[in-house]
N, C-alpha and C positions, 0 to 999 in steps of 0.2 A: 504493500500500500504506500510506503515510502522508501524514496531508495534516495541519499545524502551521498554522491558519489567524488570524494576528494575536492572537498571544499577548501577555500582560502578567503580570510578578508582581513584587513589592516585600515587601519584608521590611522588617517595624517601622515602619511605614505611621502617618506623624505624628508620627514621634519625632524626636529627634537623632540615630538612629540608622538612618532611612532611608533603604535603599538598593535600587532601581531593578535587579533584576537580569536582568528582559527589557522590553525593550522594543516591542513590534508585528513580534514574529518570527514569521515565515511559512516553510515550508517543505513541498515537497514530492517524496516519494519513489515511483519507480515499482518495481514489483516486481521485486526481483532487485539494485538497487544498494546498491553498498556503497561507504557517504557514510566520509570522514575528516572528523572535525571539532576543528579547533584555535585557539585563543587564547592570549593572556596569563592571568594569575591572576586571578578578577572578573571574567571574558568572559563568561561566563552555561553556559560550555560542559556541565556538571555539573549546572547548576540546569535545562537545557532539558532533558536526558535527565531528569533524576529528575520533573521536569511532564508527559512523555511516560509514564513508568514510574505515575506515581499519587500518587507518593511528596509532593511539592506539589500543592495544588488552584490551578490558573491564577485569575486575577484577572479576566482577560477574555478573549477568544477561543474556540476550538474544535480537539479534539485527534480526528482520526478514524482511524480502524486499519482497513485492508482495507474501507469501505465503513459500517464502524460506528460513531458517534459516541459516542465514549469521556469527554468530558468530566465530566461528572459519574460516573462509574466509581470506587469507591474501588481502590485500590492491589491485593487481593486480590484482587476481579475482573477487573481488568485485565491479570494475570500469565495467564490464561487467552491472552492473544492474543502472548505475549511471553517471548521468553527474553533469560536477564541472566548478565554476568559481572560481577564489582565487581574491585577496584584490588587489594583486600587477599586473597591466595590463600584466607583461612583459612574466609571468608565464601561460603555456595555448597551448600557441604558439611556433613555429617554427621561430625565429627572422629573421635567414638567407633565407627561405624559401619564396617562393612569397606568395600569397592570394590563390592563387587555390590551390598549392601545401598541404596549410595549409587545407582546407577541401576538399580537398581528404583525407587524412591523418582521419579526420573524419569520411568520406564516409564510408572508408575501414574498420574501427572500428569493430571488434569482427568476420573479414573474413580471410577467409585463402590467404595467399598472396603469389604468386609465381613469375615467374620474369616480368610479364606481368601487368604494376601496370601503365602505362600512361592516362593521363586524354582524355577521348573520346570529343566527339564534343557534345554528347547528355548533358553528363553532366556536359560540360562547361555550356552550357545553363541554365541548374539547377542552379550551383552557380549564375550567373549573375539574374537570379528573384529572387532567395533569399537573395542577397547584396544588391538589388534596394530598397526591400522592409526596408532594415537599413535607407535609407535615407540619405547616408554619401556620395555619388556618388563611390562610392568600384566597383561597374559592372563594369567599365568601367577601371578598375585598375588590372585586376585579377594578372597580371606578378611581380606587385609591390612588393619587398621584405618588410614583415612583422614589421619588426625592423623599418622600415623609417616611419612607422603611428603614432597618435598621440597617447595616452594614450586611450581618451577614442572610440577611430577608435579599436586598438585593442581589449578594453574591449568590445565591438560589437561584434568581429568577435569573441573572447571566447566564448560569449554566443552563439552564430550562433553554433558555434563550438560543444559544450556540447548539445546543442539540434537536431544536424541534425538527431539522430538515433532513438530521442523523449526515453529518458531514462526510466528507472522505476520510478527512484527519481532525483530530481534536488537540487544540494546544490549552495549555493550562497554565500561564505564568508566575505562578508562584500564590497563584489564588484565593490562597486560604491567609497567608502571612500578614494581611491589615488585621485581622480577626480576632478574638480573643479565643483560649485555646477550647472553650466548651462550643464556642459557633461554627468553631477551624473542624473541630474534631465532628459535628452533624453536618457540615458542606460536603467533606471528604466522604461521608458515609456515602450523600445523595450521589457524589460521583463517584464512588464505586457503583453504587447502583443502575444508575441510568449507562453509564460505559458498559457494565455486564449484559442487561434487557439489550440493548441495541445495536450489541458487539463492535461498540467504536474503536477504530484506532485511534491512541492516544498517546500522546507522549506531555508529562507533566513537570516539570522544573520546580523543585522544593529546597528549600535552607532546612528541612527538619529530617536528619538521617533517620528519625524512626517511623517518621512516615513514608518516606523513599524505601525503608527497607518493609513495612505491613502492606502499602499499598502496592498494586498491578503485578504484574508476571515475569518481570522483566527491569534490572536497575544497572544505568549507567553513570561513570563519573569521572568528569572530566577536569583537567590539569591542566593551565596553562597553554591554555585552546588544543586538547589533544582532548581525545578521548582513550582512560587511561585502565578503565573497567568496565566490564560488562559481566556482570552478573545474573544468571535466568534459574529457572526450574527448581529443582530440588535443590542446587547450592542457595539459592536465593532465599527459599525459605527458613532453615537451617541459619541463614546471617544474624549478625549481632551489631550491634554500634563496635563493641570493641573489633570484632573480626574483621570489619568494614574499615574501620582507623589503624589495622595494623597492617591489610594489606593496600593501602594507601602509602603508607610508607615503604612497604616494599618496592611498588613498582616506582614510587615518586623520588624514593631516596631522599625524602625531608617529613616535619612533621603536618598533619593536618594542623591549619593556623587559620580555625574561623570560632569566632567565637560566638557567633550568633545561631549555627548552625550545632557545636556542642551542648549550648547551653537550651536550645529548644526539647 
């Protein structure tokens, strides 16, 4: 579903200020995994998703989505094959907007829209089982403007949001990390959930090793825009924070030095 073939990109390219932030990263996703992916601060982990997203043009290599060679794809067209959650709840969303308004707006995604765009009664009914199923009591809210929910009420309905059309790929920027740890830890539930039902590809970028190591099928982690582990199946399960920090230092030859990622 995705294939990251010997990527490059550098930022300020001949300056004093040049910095390397991938290096010949390759990766590859088959349909239905759901990759963790973590480093230190300057791992690349942010800059590989936003090169995947559009948001960066790669330097060199080839980025292909379901069979499609995406690389030259600007940012706009590429949201066509892809759904996104960002870090910051408030991004996503429509703030002035009520709750339906905001998935419609989903619905609509990648149709042709003419002046005839009001929410019917069938698919009122849609939104309200698939809000029930958040668990936040939202069904019964649909008119609410967006802006007046909490942090992690919005970061719900992003994700609801990014999956209504079941994407080709799912990115997850760190998603959970505005949140506090009892909203962090029911978001992550919803998104195991909803990725399992709808067999998404996913690849999610986390600072918390212990979520990187509970959460998906599959954890990679990268070093100094390298990707330096890949972790899957039964080793995966089997991991530990300390197994993870000791074989970090083996292939890194230095010590893990994040401290917002130990301390989570």
């Amino acid at each position: 579903m995705l294939w990251v073939n010997g990527i490059y990109k550098c930022f300020n390219a001949g300056t004093v200020n040049e910095k390397i932030a991938l290096h010949n990263v390759s990766l590859y996703l088959e349909k239905g995994d759901f990759v963790t992916l973590i480093g230190g601060n300057g791992a690349g982990k942010s800059t590989l998703l936003n090169c995947i997203a559009g948001v960066y043009p790669v330097d060199k290599g080839s980025i292909t989505i379901d069979g499609v060679d995406v690389t030259k794809l600007s940012e706009y067209k590429r949201a066509a094959f892809l759904g996104r959650v960002f870090q910051d709840p408030m991004m996503g969303t429509a703030s002035d907007m009520g709750i339906e308004e905001n998935l419609a707006l989903a619905y609509r995604r990648g149709q042709r829209r003419g002046l005839k765009w009001g929410i019917t009664n069938k698919e009122r009914e849609l939104y309200k089982k698939l809000l029930s199923q958040l668990g936040l009591g939202l069904e019964n809210r649909l008119s609410t403007k967006v802006g007046l929910l909490s942090g992690g009420q919005r970061q719900a309905i992003t994700l609801l949001m990014a999956t209504l059309k079941r994407p080709k790929l799912l990115l997850l920027d760190e998603h959970t990390a505005a949140l506090d740890p009892k909203t962090a830890e029911k978001v992550l539930e919803l998104t195991d959930t909803i990725v399992k039902e709808s067999n998404l590809t996913t690849l999610m970028v986390t600072h918390n090793m212990r979520d990187a190591i509970k959460h998906g099928n599959r954890l990679i982690m990268m070093h100094e825009g390298r990707i330096i582990l890949d972790i899957r199946g039964e080793e995966k399960k089997k991991l530990t924070v300390e197994n993870l920090l000791e074989r970090f230092g083996k292939v890194s030859g230095e010590e893990f030095a994040n401290d917002r990622a130990l301390l989570s």
